[in-house]
C-alpha positions in Angstrom: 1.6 46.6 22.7 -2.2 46.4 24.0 -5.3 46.9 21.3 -6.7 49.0 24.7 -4.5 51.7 24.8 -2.6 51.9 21.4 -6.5 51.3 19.7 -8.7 52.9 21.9 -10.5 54.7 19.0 -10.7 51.7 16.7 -13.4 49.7 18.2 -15.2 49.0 14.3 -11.8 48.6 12.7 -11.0 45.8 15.2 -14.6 44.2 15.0 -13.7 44.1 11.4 -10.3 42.8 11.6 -11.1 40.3 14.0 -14.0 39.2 11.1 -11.3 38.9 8.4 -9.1 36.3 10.7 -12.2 33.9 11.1 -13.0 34.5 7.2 -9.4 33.8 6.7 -9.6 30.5 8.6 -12.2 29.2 6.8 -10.6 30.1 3.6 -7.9 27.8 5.3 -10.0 25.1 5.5 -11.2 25.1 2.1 -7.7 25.0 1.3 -7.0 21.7 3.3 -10.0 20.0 2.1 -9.0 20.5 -1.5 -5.2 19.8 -0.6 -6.7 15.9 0.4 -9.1 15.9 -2.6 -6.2 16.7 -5.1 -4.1 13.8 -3.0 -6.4 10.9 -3.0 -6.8 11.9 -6.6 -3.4 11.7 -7.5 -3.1 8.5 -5.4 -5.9 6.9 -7.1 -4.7 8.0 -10.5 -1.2 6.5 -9.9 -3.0 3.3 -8.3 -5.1 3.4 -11.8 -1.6 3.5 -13.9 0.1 0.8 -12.3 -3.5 -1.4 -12.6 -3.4 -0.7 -16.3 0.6 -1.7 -16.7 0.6 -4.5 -14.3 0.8 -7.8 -15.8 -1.7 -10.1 -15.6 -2.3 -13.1 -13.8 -1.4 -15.8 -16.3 1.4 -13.7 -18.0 3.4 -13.3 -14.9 5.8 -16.2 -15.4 6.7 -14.6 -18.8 7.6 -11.1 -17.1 10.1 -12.6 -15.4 12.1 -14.3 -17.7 13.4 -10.8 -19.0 15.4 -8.6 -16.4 13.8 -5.1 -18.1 10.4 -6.2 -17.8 10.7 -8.2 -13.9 12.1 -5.0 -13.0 9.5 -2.6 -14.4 7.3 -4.8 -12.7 9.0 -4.0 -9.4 9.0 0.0 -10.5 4.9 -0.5 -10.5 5.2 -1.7 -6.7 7.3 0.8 -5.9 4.8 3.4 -7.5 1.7 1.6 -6.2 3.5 2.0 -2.3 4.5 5.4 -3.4 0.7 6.3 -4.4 -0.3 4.9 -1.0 1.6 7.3 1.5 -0.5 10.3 -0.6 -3.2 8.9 0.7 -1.7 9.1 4.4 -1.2 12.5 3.8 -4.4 13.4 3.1 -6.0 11.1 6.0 -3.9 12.6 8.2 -4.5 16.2 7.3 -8.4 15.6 6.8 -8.0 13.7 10.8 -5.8 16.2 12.6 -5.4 19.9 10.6 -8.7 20.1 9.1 -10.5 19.1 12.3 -8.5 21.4 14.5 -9.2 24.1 12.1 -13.0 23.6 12.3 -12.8 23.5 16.1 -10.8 26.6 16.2 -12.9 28.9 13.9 -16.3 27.1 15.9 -14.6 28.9 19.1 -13.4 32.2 17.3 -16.9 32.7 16.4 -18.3 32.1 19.9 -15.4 34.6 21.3 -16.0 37.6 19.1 -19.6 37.2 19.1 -19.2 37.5 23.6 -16.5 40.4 23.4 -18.7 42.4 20.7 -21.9 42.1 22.6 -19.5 43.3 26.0 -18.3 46.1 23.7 -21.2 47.4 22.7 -22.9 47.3 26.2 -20.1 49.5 27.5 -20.5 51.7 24.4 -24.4 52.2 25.0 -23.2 52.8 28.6 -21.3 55.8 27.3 -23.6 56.9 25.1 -26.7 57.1 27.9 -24.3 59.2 30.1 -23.2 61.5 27.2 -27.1 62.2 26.2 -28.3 63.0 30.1 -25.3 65.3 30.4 -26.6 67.4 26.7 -30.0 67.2 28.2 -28.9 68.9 31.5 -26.7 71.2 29.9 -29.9 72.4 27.3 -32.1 72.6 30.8 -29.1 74.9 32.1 -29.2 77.4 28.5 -32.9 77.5 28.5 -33.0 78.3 32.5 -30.0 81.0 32.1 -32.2 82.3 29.1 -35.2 82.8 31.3 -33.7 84.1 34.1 -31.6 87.4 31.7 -34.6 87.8 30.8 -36.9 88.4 34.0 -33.8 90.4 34.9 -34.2 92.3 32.0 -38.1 92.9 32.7 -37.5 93.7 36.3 -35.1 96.6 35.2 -37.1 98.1 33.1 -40.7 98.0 35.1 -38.5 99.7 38.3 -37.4 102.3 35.7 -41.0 102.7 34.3 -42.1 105.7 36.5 -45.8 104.7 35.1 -46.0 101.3 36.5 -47.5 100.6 39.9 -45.8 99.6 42.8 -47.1 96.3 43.3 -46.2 95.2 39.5 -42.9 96.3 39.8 -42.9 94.0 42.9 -44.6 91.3 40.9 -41.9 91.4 38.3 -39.1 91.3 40.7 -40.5 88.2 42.4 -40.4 86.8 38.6 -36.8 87.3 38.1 -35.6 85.9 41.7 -37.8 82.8 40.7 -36.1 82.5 37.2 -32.7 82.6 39.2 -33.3 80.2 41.5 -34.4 77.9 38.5 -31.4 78.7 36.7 -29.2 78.3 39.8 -30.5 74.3 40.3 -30.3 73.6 35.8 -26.3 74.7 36.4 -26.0 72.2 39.7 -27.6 69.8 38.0 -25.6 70.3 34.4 -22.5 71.0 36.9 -23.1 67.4 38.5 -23.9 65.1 35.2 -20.7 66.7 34.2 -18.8 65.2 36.4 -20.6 62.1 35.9 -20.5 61.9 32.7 -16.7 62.7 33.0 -15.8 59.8 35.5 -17.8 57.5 32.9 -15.5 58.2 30.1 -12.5 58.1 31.5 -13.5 54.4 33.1 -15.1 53.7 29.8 -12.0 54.4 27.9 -9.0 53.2 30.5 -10.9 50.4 32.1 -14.1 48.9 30.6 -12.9 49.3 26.1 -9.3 48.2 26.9 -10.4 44.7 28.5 -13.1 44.3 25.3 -10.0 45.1 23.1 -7.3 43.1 25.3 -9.7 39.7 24.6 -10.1 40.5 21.5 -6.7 40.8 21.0 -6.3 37.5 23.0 -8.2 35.8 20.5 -6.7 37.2 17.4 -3.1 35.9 19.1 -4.6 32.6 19.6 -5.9 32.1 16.0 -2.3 33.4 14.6 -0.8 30.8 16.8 -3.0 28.1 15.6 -2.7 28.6 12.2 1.1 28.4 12.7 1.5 25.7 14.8 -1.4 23.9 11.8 0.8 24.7 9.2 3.9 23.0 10.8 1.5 19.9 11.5 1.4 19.8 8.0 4.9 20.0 6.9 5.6 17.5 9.2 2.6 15.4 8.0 4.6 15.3 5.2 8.5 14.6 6.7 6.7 11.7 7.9 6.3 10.2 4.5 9.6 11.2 2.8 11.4 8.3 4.3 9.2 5.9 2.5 8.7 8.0 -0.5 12.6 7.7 -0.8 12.6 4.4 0.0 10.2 3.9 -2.9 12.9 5.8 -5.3 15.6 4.0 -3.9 13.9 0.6 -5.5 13.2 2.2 -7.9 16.7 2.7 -8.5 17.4 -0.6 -7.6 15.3 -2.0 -10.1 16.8 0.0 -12.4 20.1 -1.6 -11.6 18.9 -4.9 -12.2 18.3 -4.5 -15.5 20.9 -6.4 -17.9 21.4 -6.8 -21.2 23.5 -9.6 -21.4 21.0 -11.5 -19.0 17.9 -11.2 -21.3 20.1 -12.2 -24.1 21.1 -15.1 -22.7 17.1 -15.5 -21.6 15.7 -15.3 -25.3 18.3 -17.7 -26.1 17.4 -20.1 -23.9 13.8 -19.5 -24.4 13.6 -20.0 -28.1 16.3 -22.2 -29.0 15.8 -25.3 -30.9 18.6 -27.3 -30.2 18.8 -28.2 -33.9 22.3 -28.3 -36.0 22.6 -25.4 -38.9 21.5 -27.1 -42.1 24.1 -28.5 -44.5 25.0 -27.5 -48.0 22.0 -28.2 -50.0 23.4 -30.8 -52.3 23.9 -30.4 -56.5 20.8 -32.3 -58.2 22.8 -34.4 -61.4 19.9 -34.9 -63.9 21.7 -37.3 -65.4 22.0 -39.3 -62.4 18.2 -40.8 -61.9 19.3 -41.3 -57.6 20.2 -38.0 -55.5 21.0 -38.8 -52.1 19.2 -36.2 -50.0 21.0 -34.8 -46.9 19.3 -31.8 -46.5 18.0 -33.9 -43.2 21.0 -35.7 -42.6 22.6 -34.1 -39.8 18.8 -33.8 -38.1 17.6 -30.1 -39.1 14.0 -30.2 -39.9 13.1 -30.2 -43.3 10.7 -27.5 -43.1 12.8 -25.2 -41.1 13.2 -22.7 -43.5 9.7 -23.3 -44.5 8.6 -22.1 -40.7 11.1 -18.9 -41.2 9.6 -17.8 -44.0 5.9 -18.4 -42.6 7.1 -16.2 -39.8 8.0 -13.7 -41.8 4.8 -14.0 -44.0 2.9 -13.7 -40.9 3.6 -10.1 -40.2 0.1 -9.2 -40.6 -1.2 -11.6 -38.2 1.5 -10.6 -35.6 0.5 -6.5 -36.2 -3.5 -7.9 -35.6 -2.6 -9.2 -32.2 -0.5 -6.4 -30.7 -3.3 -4.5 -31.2 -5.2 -6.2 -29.0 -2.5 -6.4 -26.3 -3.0 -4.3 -23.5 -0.2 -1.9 -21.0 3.2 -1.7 -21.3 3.4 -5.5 -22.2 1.2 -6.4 -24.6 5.0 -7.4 -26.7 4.1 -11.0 -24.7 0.5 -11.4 -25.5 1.1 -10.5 -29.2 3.3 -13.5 -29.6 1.1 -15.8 -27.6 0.4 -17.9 -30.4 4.3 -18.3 -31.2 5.1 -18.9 -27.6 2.7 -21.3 -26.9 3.9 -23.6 -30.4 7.1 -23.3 -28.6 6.5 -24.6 -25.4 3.4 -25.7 -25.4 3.6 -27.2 -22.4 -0.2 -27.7 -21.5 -1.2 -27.5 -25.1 -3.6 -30.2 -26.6 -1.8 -31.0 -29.6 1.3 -31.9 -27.6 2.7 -35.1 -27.0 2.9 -36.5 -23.4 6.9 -37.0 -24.0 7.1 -33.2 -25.5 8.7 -35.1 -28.9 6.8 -32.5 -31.2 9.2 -29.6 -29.3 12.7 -29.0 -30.7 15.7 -30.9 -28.6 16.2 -27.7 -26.3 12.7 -26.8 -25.6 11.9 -30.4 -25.0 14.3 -31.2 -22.8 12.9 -27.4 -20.4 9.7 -28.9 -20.7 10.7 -32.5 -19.6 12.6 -30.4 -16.4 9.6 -28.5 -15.6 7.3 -31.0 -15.3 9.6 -33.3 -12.8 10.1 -30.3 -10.8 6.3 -30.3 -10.5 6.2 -33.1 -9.6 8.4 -33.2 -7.1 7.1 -30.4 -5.6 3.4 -32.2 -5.4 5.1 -35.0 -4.1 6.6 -33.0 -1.4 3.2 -31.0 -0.8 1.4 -34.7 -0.5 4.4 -36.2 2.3 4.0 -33.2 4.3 0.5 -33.5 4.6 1.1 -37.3 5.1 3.3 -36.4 8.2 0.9 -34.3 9.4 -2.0 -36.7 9.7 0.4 -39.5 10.7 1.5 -37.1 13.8 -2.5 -36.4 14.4 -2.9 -40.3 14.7 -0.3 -40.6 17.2 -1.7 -37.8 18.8 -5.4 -39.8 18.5 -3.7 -43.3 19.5 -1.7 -41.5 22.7 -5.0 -39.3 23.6 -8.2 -41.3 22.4 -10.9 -38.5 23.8 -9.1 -36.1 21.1 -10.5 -38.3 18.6 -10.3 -41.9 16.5 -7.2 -42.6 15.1 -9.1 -45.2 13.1 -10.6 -42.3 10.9 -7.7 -41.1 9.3 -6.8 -44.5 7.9 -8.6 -43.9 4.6 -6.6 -40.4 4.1 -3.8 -41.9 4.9 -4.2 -44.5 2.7 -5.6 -42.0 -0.3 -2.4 -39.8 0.3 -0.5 -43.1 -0.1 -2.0 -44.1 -3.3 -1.4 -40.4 -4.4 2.3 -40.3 -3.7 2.7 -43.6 -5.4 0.9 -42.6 -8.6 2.7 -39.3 -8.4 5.8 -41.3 -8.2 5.2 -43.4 -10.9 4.5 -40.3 -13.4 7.6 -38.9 -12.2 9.7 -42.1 -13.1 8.3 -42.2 -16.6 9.1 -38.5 -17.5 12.5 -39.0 -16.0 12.3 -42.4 -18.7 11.4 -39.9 -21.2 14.7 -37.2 -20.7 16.8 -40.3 -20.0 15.7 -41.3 -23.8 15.9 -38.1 -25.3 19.7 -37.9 -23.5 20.8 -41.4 -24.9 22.9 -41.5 -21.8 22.8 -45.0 -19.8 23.2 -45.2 -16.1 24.5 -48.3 -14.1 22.1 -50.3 -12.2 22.3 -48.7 -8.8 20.9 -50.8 -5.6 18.1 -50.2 -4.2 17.4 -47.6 -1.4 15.0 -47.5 1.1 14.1 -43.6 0.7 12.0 -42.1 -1.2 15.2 -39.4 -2.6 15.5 -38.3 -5.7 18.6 -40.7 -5.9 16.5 -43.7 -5.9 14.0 -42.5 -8.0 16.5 -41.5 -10.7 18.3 -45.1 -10.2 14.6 -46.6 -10.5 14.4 -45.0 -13.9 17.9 -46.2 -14.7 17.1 -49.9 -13.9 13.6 -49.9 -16.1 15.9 -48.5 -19.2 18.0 -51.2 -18.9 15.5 -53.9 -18.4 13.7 -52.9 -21.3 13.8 -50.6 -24.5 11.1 -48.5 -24.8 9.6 -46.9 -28.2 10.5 -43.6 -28.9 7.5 -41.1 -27.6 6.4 -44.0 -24.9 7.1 -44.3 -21.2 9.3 -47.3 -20.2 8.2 -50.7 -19.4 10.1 -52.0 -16.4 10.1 -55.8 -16.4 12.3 -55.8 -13.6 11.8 -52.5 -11.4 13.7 -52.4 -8.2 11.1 -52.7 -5.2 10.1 -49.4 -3.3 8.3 -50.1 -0.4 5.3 -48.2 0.2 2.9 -47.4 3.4 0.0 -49.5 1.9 2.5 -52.3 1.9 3.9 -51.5 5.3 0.2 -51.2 6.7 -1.0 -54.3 5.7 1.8 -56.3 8.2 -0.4 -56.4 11.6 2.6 -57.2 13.8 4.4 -54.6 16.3 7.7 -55.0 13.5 4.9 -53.5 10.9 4.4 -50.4 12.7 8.7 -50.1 13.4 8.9 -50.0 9.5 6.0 -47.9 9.0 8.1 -45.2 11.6 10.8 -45.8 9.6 9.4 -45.2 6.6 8.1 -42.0 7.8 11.8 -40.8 8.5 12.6 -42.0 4.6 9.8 -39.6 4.0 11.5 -36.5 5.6 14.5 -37.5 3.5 12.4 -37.2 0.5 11.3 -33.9 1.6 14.6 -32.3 2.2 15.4 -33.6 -0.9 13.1 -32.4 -2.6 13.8 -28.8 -1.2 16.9 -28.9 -2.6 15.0 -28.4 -5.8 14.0 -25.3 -4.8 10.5 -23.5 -3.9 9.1 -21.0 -6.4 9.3 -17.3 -5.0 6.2 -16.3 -3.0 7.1 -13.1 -1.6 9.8 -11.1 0.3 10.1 -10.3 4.2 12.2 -8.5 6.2 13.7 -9.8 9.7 12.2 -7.5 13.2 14.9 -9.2 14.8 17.8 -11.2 15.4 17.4 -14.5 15.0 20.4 -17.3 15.8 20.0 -20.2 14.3 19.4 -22.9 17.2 18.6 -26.2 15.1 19.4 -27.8 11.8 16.7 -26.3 8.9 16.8 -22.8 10.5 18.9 -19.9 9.3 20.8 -16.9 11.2 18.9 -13.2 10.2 20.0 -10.0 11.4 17.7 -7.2 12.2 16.3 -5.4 9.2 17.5 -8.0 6.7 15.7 -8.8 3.4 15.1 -12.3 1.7 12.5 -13.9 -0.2 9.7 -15.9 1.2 9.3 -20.2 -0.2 6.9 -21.6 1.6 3.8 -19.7 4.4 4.0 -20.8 7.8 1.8 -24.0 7.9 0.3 -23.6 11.4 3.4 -24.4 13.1 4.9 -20.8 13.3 7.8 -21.6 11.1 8.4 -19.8 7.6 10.7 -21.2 5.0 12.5 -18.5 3.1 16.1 -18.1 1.0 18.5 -15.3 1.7 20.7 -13.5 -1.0 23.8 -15.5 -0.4 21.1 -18.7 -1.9 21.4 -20.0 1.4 17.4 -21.9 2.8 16.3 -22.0 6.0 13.3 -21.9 8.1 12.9 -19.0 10.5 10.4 -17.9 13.2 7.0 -16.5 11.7 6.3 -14.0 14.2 10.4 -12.8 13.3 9.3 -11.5 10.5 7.3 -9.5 8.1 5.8 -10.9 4.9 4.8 -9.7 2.1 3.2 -11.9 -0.7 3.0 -10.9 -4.2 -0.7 -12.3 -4.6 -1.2 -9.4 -2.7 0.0 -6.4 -5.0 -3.7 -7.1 -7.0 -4.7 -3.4 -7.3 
């Protein structure tokens, strides 16, 4: 069907319609840019929500003692990465659509602007024809007019029997003249009709059909544009759905994680006391002046019930805080106070032995802080082996630099490790105490494991008896030998043992990774990896574990998989991602 032939009449009607298509293109675009607007909105309002409900910094370790409020945690990462691909939507529809749409109605305007201008030429065309040919055709009346009439004069001065001769000539030579002008008005209307004609029949089967037929080109182009646009954005948005689902899908998961039983358990090992149930509160005989107390006998404090009821009488205090607790989990920070008595880990009121904590909660803290400091000690070895291979590196390669600089580090880090160690030992002193559970003497090791640290401890309890809230005093501690010790021997056996001793020190550090790293993040594997040494773990493509420890410069990254199984695997295997970086 062709606009030229079908049309050929509607030349204003398709100037108008063609005028609506370009309108409705840029009604279009309005429509995209307020389709982005309303999805960066929504982004950042979701992005504001899960700001609000995220935990803070120092309250994190508390979220994740309880399985409902880790995994809510994990349903705000899920919503922040969910709030994220709406904002891929709308860069990619303000980058791609909206700019092809601009383009495209830039171009429509330049089209109809050529093909009306073209019309209306070929109009005007017509137009000039169609005005000589009414002028020749009025020059034609008037001249046929004229010439009856001289006629009409000459026939009745040749009937007029009164009139001379030579007038009645006269007036015949009129009337031929008035013929002969009438004769060339009819050629020439005769011969602009046939003009005119031929210029209407070109201006209607030649010259308006190709006006109308680009036109019509145009308007076909535009239709297919805005189709093949509004398909760009449906798939925009397939794009996302995998990860939007993937989103639910933790979402889910989380949901799945959640167990009663398991936060239970957690409050119970949070808050309990360790202390026995109080006895029978005995019968006070007046008549007997001496009543043995044993309110206190079987180890209960005597102000237990006091500390209940103070609880309870603190209600007020406890409605005070929530208030100011913000989100979803201001339950945590509204109990600060109470949790903090508890633990009270860093508190300044509590003891350096943790003695002012009930059995239970004193024996967690006593854990915790030899797990810190094992982990410190195995930050510090690491970075002793590090410096220890530079100096090799110094000693084998002098122009790299002096090996003789990193002596004082080395022997810092040394004095560190040692004083690290010796804080260790006397918390270890301190649970060994509290656990009234002697060890033999073991002998003495030269590593720096946790065996021999634990059988150090063992040997200064048995030396000597410490008082109760004091470290123990070792009168005869087994020897550990240290690098300042090995350093100071200047003979060729000095620097054997101090190698050696380095090798006790990667002992120390696998040992002390059998403690376990805290959680730092997740990954997922981009590729097989088979494991080809001792320390590395087998991944398969796609697979997810946590992350323990960053890749130190030496492209290796420690992580745990879901079977609890440790390993180091290639950095540039996988993709990390850190929790210090869900901050919104």
């Amino acid at each position: 069907m062709s606009w030229g032939t079908e049309l050929w009449d509607q030349y204003d009607t398709i100037a108008t319609h063609t005028q609506k298509g370009i309108d409705f293109c840029e009604r279009f675009t309005h429509f995209l840019k307020d389709r982005c607007s309303i999805e960066l909105k929504y982004a950042s309002e979701l992005k504001k929500l899960v700001k609000s409900y995220q935990p803070k910094k120092k309250e994190e370790e508390e979220y994740q003692q309880y399985s409902w409020a880790a995994r809510f945690w994990d349903v705000l990462k899920e919503l922040h990465d969910l709030a994220g691909q709406h904002e891929v939507i709308a860069e990619n529809t303000q980058g791609q659509v909206l700019k092809d749409v601009q383009s495209l109605i830039s171009e429509m305007k330049q089209q109809r602007r050529k093909d009306l201008q073209d019309g209306a030429k070929v109009q005007d065309q017509l137009k000039e024809s169609l005005a000589k040919l009414d002028k020749s055709r009025r020059n034609y009346e008037k001249a046929f007019k004229m010439a009856e009439k001289a006629t009409d004069d000459y026939r009745k001065a040749d009937a007029d029997i009164n009139l001379s001769r030579a007038e009645v000539e006269k007036t015949r030579n009129m009337m031929m003249i008035k013929n002969n002008q009438c004769d060339e008005s009819k050629n020439e209307y005769a011969a602009q009709l046939q003009q005119t004609n031929q210029h209407q029949r070109d201006h209607y089967t030649q010259q308006m059909p190709s006006v109308f037929q680009q036109m019509q080109s145009m308007e076909e182009n535009r239709i297919n544009k805005i189709k093949s646009m509004v398909k760009q954005i449906a798939d925009i948005e397939r794009s996302v759905v995998p990860i939007i689902n993937t989103c639910i899908d933790g979402m889910v998961k989380a949901s799945d994680g959640i167990s009663a039983e398991e936060d239970s358990k957690a409050v119970i090992d949070k808050y309990k006391s360790g202390f026995p149930i109080p006895a029978d509160i005995p019968f006070e005989d007046l008549s007997n002046s001496s009543v043995i107390d044993t309110s206190n006998a079987n180890g209960t404090p005597k102000n237990s019930l006091d500390n209940r009821k103070g609880t309870v009488s603190d209600k007020k205090k406890n409605r005070k805080d929530k208030k100011g607790g913000g989100g979803l989990f201001g339950i945590f920070t509204s109990s600060k106070a109470t949790i903090n008595k508890i633990i009270g880990l860093l508190g300044e009121e509590s003891k350096e032995d943790f003695s002012d904590l009930p059995p239970n909660q004193q024996r967690k803290a006593l854990n915790r802080k030899i797990d810190e400091f094992k982990k410190e000690i195995a930050r510090e070895t690491a970075e002793r082996e590090g410096m220890l291979k530079m100096k090799d590196v110094y000693v084998n390669n002098p122009a790299l630099g002096d090996p003789n600089a990193l002596e004082k580090k080395i022997e810092e880090n040394a004095q560190k490790i040692d004083s690290l160690q010796a804080e260790m030992r006397k918390y270890q002193g301190y649970l060994a105490n509290m656990d009234a559970k002697p060890s033999p003497v073991g002998q003495r090791r030269n590593s720096l494991s946790d065996d021999s640290i634990s059988q150090s401890s063992t040997n200064m309890e048995m030396s000597q008896t410490s008082l109760p809230g004091q470290p123990p005093v070792a009168a005869n501690e087994p020897e550990v030998y240290t690098t300042v010790e090995i350093r100071k021997k200047p003979d060729k056996k000095a620097i054997d043992d101090e190698e050696d001793h380095v090798g006790e020190f990667e002992h120390a550090e696998g040992d002390f990774d059998e403690e376990g790293f805290p959680v730092i993040g997740t990954c997922r594997a981009l590729y097989i990896y088979e494991a080809g040494n001792e320390g590395s773990v087998a991944m398969t493509e796609g697979e997810e574990m946590f992350v323990l420890e960053q890749d130190q410069g030496d492209g290796w990254t420690r992580v745990r998989k879901h079977d609890n199984s440790e390993g180091f695997v290639p950095t540039s295997y996988i993709q990390c991602h850190f929790y210090d970086q869900d901050e919104v």
